[in-house]
C-alpha positions, -999 to +999 in steps of 0.1 A: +165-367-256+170-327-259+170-317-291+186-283-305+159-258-301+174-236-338+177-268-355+141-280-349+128-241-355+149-241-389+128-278-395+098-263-389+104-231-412+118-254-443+088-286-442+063-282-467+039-307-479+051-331-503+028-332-538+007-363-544-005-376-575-029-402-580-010-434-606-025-465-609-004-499-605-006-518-637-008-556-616-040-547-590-051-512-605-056-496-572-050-462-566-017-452-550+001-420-535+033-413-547+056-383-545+059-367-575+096-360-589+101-323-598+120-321-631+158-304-626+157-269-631+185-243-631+174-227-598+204-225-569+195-244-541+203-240-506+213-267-476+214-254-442+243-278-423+236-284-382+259-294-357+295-285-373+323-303-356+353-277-346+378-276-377+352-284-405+351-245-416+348-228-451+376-245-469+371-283-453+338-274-459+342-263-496+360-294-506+342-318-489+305-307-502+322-297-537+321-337-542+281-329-548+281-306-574+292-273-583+292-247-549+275-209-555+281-195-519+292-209-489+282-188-450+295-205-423+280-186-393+302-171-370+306-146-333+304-105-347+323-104-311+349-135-312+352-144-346+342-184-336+320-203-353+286-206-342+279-243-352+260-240-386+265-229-418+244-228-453+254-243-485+240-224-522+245-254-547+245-240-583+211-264-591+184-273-568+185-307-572+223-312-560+215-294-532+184-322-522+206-350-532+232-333-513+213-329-477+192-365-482+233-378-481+246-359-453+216-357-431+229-376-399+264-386-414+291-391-386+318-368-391+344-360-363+320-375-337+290-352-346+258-361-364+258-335-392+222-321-396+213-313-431+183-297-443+171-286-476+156-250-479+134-239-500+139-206-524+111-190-506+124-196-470+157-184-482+164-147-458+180-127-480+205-114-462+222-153-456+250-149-478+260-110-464+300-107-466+299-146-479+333-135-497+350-115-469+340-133-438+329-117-410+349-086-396+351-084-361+338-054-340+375-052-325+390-052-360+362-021-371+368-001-336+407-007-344+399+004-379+382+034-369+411+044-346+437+041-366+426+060-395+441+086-408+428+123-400+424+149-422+434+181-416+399+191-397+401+162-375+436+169-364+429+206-356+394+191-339+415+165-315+441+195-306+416+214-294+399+187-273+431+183-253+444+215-248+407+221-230+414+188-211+446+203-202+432+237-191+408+219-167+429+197-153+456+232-142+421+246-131+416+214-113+449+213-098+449+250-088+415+248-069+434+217-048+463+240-044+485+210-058+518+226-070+522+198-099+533+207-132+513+186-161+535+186-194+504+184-224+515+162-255+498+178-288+499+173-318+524+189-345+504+205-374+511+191-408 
């Protein structure tokens, strides 16, 4: 079976070795491994969430995991071009051990016919940039080139523009001339504020 290559490169970035210590069992007193329990500390922790079923977005999202414990930040991934969601988010849980307990539960849960892939990451594989416009959501490159049009000028930019198409206009009669097309071009400019 085909696995997700950016799931299993997220894997590999996260594992770390687990910490042994040596106890003794009190019936045969051999030595054993066992994990060691790290204490709960006030650190956030973050969950990175696989295979997101269409529909299960920020708010689902937000309720569903808020079940857990108390949610920081929540990034659902999404297109700069489309807006669409890219099939993974991250999760920022206020404490670092919610945030284990959190993606040991939902590893591999069912949910709208998708396995949900959770995976605990540590502080230190944490980008830093994750969480970028966590707040806003993502704005589109449509919506910013829209934006930029429809700006308002200033004074400079007006007087800039009027220029640029009173030129255009000049070498298009020049154009016109040189063809000897008799066709009369009425230029829209314009008014000064």
């Amino acid at each position: 079976m085909m696995k997700n290559a950016f799931v299993e490169n997220v894997r590999r970035k996260i594992k770390r070795p687990t910490k042994e210590i040596k106890t003794f069992k009190p019936n045969k007193r051999k030595i054993v491994k066992k994990i060691k329990d790290e204490p709960e500390d006030s650190r956030p922790g973050v969950i990175y969430i696989g295979h997101i079923p269409h529909g299960f977005y920020e708010t689902e999202m937000n309720e569903y995991f808020s079940q857990f414990g108390g949610i920081r930040r929540l990034r659902v991934a999404r297109s700069d071009k489309t807006g669409r969601a890219k099939g993974f988010a991250f999760i920022e849980f206020y404490s670092e051990s919610v945030a284990k307990i959190a993606a040991a539960a939902m590893n591999n849960y069912l949910f709208f016919e998708k396995l949900l892939k959770c995976e605990f990451v540590p502080a230190d594989k944490v980008h830093p940039n994750t969480f970028n416009g966590w707040q806003f959501g993502n704005e589109l490159s449509s919506d910013m080139n829209r934006n930029r049009q429809n700006k308002i000028k200033d004074k400079e930019a007006l007087i800039k523009s009027k220029n640029r198409r009173i030129d255009r206009f000049k070498k298009l009669e020049s154009y016109l001339a040189e063809r000897e097309i008799d066709f009369k071009v009425k230029p829209f400019l314009p008014k000064d504020k």
